[in-house]
MDTraj code that builds the backbone (N, CA, C; nanometers):
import mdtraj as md
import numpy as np

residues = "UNK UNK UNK UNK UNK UNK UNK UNK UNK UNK UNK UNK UNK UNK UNK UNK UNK UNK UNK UNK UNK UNK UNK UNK UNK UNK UNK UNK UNK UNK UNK UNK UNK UNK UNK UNK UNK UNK UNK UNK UNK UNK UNK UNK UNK UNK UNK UNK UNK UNK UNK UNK UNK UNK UNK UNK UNK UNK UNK UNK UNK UNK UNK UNK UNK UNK UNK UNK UNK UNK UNK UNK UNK UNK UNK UNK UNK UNK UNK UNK UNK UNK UNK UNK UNK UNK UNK UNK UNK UNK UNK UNK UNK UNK UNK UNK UNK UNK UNK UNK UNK UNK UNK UNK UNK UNK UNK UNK UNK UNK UNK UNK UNK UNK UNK UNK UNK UNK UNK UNK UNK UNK UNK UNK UNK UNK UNK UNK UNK UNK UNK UNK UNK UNK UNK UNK UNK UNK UNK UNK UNK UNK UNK UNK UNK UNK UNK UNK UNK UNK UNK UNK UNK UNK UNK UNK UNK UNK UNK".split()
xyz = np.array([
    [4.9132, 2.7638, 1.2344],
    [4.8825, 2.6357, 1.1712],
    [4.8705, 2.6562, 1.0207],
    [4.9165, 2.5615, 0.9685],
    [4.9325, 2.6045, 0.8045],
    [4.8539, 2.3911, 0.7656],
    [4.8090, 2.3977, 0.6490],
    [4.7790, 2.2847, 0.5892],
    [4.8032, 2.2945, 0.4729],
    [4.8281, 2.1855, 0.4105],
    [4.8291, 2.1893, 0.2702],
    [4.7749, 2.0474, 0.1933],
    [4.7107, 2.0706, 0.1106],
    [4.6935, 1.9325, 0.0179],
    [4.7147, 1.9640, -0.1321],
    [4.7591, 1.8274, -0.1423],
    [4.8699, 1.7839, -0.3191],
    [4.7612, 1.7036, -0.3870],
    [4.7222, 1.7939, -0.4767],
    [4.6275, 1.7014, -0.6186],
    [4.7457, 1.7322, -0.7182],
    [4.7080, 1.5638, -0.7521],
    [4.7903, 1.5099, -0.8501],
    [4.7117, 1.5178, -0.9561],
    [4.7613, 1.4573, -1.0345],
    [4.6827, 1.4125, -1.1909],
    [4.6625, 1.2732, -1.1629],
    [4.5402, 1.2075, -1.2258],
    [4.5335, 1.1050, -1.1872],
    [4.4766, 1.0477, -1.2837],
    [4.4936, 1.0946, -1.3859],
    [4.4142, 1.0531, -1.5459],
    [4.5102, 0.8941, -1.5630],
    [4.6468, 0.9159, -1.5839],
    [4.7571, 0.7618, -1.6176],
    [4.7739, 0.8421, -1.7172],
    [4.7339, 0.9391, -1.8127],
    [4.7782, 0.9600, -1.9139],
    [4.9002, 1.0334, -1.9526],
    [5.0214, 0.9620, -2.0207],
    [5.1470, 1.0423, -2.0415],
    [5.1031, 1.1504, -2.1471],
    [5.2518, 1.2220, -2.1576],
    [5.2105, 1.3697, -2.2479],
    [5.2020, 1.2954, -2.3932],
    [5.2500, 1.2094, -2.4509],
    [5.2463, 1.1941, -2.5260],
    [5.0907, 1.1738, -2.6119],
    [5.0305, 1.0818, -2.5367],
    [4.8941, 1.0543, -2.5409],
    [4.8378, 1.1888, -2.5167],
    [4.8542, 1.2836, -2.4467],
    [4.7760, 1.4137, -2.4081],
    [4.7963, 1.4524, -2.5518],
    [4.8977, 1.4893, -2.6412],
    [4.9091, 1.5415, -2.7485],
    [4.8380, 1.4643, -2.8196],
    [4.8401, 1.3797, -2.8739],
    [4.7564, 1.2903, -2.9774],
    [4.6264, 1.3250, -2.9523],
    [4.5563, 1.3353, -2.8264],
    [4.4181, 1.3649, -2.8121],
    [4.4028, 1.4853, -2.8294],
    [4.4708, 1.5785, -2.8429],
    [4.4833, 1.7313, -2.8291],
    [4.4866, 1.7019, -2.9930],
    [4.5390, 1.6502, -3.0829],
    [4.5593, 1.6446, -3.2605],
    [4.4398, 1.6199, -3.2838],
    [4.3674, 1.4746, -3.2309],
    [4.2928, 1.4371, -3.2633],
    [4.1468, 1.4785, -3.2875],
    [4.1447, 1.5793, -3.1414],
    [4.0275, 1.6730, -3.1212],
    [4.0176, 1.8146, -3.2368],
    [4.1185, 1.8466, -3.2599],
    [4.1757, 1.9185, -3.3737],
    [4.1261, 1.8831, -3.5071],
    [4.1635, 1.7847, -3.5334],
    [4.1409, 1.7064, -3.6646],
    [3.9516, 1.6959, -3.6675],
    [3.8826, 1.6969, -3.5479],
    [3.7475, 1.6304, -3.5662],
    [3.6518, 1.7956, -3.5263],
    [3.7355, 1.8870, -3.4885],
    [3.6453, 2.0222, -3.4919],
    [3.5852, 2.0691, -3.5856],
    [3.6214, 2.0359, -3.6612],
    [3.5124, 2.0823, -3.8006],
    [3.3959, 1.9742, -3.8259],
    [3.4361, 1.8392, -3.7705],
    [3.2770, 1.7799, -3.7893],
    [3.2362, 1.7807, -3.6704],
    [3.2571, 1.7952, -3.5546],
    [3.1846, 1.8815, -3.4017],
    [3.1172, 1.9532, -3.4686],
    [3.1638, 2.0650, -3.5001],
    [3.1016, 2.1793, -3.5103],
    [2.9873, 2.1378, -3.6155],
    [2.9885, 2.0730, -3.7509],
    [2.8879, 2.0961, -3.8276],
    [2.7792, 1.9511, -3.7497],
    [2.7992, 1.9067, -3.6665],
    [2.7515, 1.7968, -3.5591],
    [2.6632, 1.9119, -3.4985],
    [2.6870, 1.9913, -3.3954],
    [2.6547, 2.0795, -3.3073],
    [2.4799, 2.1941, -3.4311],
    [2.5911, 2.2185, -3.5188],
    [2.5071, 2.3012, -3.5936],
    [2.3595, 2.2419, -3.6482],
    [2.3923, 2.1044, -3.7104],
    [2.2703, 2.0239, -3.7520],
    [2.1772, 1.9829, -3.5730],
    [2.2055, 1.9471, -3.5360],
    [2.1560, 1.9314, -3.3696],
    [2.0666, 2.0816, -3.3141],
    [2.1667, 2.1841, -3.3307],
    [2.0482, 2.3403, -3.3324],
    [1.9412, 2.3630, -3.3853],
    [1.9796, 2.3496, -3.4864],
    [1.9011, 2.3682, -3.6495],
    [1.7653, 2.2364, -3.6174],
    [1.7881, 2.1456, -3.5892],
    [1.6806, 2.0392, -3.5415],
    [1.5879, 2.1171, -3.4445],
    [1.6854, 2.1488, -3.3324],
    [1.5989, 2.1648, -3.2089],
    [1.4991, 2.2811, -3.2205],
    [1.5601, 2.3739, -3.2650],
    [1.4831, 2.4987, -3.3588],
    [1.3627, 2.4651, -3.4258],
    [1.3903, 2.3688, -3.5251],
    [1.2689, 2.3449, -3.5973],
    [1.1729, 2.2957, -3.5124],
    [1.2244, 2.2121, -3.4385],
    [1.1196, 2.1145, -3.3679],
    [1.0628, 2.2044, -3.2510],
    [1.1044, 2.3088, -3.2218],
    [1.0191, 2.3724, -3.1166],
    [0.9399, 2.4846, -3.2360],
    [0.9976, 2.5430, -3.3343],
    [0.8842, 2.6021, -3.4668],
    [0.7462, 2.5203, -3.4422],
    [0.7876, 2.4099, -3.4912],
    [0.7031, 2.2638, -3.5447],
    [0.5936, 2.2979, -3.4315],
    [0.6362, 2.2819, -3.2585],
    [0.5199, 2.2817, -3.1914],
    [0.4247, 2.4115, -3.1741],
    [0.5062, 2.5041, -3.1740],
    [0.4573, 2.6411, -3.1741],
    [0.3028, 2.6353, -3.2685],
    [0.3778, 2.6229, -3.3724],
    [0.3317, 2.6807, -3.4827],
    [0.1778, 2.5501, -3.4934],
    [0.2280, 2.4238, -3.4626],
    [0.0937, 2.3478, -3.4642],
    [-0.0248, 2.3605, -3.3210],
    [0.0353, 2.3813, -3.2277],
    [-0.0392, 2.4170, -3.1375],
    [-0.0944, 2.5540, -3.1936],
    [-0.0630, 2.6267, -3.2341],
    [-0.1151, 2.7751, -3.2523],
    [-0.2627, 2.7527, -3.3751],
    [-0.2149, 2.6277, -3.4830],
    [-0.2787, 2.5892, -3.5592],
    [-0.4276, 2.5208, -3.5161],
    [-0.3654, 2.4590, -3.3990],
    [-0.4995, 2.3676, -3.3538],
    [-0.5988, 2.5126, -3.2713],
    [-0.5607, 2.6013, -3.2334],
    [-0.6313, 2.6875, -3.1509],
    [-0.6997, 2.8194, -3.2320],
    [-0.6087, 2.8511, -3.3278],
    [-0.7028, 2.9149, -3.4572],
    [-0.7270, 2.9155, -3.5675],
    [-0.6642, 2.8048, -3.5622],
    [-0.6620, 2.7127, -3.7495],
    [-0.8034, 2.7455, -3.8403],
    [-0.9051, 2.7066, -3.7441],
    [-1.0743, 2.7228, -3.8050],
    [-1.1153, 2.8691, -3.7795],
    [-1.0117, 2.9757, -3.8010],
    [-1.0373, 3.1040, -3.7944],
    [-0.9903, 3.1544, -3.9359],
    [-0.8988, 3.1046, -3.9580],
    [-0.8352, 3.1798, -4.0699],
    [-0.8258, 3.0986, -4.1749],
    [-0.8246, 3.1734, -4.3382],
    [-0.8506, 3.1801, -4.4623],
    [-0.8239, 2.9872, -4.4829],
    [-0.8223, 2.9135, -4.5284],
    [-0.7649, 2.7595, -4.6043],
    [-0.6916, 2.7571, -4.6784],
    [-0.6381, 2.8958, -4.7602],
    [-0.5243, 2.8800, -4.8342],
    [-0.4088, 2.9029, -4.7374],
    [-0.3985, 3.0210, -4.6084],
    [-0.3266, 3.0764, -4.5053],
    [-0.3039, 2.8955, -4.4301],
    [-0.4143, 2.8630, -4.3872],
    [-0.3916, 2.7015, -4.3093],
    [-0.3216, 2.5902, -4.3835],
    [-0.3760, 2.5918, -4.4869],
    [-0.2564, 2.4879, -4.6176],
    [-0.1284, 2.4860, -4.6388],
    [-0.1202, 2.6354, -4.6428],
    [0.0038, 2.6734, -4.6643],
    [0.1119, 2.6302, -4.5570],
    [0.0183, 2.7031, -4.3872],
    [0.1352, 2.6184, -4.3184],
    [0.1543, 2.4885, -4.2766],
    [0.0295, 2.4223, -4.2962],
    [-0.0184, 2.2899, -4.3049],
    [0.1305, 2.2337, -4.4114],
    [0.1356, 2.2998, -4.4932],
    [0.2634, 2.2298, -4.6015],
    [0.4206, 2.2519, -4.5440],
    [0.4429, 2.3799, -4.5109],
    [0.5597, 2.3823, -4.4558],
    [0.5926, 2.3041, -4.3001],
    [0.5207, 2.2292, -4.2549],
    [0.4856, 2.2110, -4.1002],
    [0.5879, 2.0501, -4.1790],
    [0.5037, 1.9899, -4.2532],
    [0.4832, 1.8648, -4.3422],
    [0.6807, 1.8886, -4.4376],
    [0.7090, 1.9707, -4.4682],
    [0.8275, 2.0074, -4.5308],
    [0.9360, 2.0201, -4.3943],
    [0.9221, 2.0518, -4.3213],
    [1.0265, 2.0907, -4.1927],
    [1.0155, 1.9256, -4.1385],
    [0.8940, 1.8638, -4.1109],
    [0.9444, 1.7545, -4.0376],
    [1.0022, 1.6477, -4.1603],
    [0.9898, 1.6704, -4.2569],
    [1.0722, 1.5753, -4.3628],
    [1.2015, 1.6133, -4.3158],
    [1.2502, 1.7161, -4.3184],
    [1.3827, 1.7308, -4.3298],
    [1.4739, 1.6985, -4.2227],
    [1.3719, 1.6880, -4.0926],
    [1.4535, 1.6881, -3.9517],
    [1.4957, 1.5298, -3.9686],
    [1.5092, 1.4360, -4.0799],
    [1.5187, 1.3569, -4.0763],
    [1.6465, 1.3113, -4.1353],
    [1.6574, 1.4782, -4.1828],
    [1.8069, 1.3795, -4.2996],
    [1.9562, 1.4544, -4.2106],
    [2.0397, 1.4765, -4.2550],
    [2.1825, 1.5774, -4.2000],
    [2.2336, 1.6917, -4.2711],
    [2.0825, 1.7930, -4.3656],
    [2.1244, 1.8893, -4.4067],
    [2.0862, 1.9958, -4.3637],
    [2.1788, 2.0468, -4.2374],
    [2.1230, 2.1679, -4.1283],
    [2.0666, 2.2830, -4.2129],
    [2.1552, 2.2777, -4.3509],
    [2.1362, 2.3929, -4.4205],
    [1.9604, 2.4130, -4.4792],
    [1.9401, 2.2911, -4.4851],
    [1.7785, 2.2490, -4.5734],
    [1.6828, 2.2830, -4.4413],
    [1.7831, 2.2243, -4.3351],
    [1.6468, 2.2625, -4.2111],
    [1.6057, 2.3946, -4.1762],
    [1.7388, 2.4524, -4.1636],
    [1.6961, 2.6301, -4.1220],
    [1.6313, 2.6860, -4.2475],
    [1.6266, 2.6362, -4.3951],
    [1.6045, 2.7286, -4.5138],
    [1.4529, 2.6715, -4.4715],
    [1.4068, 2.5692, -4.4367],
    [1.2517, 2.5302, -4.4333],
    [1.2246, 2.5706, -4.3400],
    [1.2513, 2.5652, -4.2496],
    [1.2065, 2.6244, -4.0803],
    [1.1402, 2.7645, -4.1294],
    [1.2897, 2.8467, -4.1649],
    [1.2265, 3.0272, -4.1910],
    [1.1239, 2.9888, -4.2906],
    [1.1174, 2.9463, -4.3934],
    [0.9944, 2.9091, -4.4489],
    [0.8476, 2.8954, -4.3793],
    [0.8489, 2.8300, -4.2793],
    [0.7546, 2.7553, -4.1585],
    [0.7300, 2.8965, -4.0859],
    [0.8168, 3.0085, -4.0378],
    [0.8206, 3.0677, -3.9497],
    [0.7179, 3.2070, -4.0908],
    [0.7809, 3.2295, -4.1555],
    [0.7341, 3.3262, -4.2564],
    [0.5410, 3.2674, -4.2993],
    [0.5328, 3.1736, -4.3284],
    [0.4051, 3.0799, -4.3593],
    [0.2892, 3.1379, -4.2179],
    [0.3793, 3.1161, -4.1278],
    [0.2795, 3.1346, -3.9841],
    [0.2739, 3.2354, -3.9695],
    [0.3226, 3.3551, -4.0142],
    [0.2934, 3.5126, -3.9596],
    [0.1018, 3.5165, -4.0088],
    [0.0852, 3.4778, -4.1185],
    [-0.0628, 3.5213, -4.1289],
    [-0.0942, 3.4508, -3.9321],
    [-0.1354, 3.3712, -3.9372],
    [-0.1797, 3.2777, -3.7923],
    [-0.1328, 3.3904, -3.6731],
    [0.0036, 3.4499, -3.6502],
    [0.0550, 3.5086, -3.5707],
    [-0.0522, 3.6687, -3.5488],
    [-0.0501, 3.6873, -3.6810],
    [-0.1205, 3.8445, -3.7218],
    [-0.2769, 3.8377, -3.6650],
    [-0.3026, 3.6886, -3.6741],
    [-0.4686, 3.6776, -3.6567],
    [-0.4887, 3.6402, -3.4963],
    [-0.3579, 3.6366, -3.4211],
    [-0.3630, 3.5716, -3.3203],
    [-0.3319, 3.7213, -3.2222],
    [-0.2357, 3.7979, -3.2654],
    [-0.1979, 3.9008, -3.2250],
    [-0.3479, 4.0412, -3.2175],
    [-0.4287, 4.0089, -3.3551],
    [-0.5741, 4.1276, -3.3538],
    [-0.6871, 4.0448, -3.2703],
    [-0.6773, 3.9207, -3.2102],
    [-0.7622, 3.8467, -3.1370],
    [-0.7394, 3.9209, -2.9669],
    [-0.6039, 3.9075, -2.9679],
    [-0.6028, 3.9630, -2.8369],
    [-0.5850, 4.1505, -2.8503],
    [-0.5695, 4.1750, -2.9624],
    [-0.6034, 4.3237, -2.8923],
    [-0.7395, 4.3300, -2.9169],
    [-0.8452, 4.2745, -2.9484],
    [-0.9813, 4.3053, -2.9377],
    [-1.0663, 4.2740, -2.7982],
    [-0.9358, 4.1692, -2.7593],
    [-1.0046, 4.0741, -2.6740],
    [-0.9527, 4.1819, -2.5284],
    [-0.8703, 4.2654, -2.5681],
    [-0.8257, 4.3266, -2.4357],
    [-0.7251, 4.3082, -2.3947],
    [-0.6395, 4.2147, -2.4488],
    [-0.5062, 4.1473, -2.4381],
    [-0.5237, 4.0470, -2.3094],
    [-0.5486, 3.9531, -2.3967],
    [-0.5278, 3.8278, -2.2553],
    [-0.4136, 3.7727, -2.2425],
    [-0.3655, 3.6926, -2.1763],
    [-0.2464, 3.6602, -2.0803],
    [-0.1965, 3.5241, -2.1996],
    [-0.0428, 3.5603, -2.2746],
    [0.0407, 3.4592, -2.3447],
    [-0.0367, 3.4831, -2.4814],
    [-0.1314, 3.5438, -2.5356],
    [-0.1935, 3.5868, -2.6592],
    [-0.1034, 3.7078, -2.7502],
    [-0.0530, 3.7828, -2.6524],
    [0.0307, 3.9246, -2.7220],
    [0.1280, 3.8544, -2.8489],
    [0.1958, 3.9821, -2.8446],
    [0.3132, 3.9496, -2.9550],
    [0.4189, 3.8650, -2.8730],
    [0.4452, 3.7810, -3.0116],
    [0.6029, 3.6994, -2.9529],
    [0.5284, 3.5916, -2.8723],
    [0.3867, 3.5596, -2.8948],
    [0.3790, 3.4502, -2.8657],
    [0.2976, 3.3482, -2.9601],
    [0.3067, 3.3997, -3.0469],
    [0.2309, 3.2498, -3.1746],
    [0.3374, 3.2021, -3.1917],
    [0.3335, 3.1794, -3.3255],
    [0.4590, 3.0745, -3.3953],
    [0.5617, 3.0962, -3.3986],
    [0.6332, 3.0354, -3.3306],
    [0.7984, 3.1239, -3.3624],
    [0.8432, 3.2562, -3.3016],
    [0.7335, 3.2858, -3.2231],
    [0.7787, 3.3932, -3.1171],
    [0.9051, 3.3619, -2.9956],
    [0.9991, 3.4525, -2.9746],
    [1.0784, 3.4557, -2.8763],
    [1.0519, 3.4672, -2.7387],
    [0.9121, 3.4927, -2.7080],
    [0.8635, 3.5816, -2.6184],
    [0.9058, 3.4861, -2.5019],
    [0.9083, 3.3615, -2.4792],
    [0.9579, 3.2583, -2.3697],
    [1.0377, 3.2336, -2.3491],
    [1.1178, 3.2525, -2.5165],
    [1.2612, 3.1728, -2.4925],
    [1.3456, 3.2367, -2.3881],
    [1.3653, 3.4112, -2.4085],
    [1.4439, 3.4222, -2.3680],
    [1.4400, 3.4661, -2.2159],
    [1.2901, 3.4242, -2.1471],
    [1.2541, 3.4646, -2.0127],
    [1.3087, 3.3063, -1.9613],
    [1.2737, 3.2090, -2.0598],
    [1.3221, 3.0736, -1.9485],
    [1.5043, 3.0776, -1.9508],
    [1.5314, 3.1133, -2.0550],
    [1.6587, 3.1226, -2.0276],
    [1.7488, 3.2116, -1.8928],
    [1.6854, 3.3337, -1.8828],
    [1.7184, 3.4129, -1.7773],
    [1.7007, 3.3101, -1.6492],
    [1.5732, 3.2571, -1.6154],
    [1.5197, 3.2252, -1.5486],
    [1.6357, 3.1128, -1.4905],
    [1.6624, 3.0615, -1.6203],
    [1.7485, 2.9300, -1.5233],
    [1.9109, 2.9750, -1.4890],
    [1.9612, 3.1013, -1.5739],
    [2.0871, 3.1619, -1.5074],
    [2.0702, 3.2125, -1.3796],
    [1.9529, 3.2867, -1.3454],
    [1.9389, 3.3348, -1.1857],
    [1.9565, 3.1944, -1.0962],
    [1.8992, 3.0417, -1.1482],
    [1.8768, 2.9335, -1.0290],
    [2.0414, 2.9153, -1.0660],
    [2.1365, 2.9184, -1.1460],
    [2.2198, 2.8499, -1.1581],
    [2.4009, 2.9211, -1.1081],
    [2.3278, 3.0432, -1.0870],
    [2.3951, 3.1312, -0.9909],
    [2.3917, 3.1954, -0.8873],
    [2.2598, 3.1329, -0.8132],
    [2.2045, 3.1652, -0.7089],
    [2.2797, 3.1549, -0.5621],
    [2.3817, 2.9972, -0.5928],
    [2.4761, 2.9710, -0.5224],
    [2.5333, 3.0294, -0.4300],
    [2.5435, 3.0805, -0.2531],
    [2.5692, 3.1701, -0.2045],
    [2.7030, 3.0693, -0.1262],
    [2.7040, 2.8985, -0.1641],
    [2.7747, 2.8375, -0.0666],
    [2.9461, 2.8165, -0.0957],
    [2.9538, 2.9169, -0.2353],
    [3.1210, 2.9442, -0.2996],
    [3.1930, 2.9369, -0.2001],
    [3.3075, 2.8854, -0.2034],
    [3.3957, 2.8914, -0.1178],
    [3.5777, 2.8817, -0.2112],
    [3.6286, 3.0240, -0.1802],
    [3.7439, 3.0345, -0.3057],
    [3.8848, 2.9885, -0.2065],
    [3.9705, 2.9459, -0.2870],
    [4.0993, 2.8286, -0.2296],
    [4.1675, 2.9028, -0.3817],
    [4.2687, 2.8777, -0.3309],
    [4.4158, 2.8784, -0.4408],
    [4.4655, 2.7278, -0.4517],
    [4.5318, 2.6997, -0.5237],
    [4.5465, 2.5488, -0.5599],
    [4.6596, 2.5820, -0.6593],
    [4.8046, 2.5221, -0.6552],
    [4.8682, 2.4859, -0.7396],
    [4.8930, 2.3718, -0.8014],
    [4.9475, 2.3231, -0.9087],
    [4.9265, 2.2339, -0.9504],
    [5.0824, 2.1631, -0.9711],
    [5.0936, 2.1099, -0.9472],
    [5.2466, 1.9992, -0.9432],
    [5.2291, 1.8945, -1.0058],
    [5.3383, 1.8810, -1.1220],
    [5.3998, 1.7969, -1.2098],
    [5.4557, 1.7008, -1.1654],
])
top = md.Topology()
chain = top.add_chain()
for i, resn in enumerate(residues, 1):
    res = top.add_residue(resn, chain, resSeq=i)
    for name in ("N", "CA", "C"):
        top.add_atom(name, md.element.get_by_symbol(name[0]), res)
traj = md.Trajectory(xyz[None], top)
């Protein structure tokens, strides 16, 4: 017993039109891309932004008022900017934001080694630490390849 099934194309679209959209997409990759880049550069800041103010609200009344001002100002400078379309202004303020918070990070980091190291206090987790990012990321490639119900077919394709 043999079977076979015929997928067609079923878009309506002639080649001609395929090319034009194929130019067109061409023509608009360079503002994709600086689209894509300002959109990063946002999302970045805006997870800085929470880091770094949550970290503020929890040891803000620990450390120096010039150290709290300071990031108190860049916090205030990063969300100005997430407002306009200069990715370049956002990442130059962000690292600003991220550099500002190391005092907070440093005071947050000798809290828990005194304290014995309690749980999400270590390094890489104040302001601007990686320490999550890149465990939730793993985290969701294991659910997203977990998939055991693959099932592989050959398929040609006819014009």
């Amino acid at each position: 017993k043999m079977e076979s099934i015929k997928i067609t194309a079923s878009s309506g679209l002639n080649k001609e039109e395929i090319e034009k959209l194929i130019k067109e997409a061409e023509l608009h990759a360079e503002e994709d891309k600086k689209k894509k880049e300002l959109v990063e550069a946002r999302n970045t800041a805006d997870s800085i932004i929470y880091q770094t103010e949550k970290s503020l609200k929890e040891f803000g009344d620990k450390i120096d008022s010039a150290s709290k001002s300071s990031i108190e100002q860049a916090i205030s400078k990063v969300k100005n900017a997430i407002g306009t379309e200069d990715a370049e202004n956002i990442k130059k303020l962000t690292e600003e934001l991220t550099q500002a918070s190391h005092k907070l990070a440093e005071f947050m980091y000798q809290q828990a080694s005194q304290a014995g190291g309690q749980p999400g206090a270590g390094p890489g987790g104040g302001p601007g630490g990686a320490a999550g990012a890149g465990t939730q990321g793993q985290q969701q490639s294991k659910t997203a390849s977990g998939d055991d119900d693959v099932v592989d077919a050959d398929y040609e394709e006819v014009k």
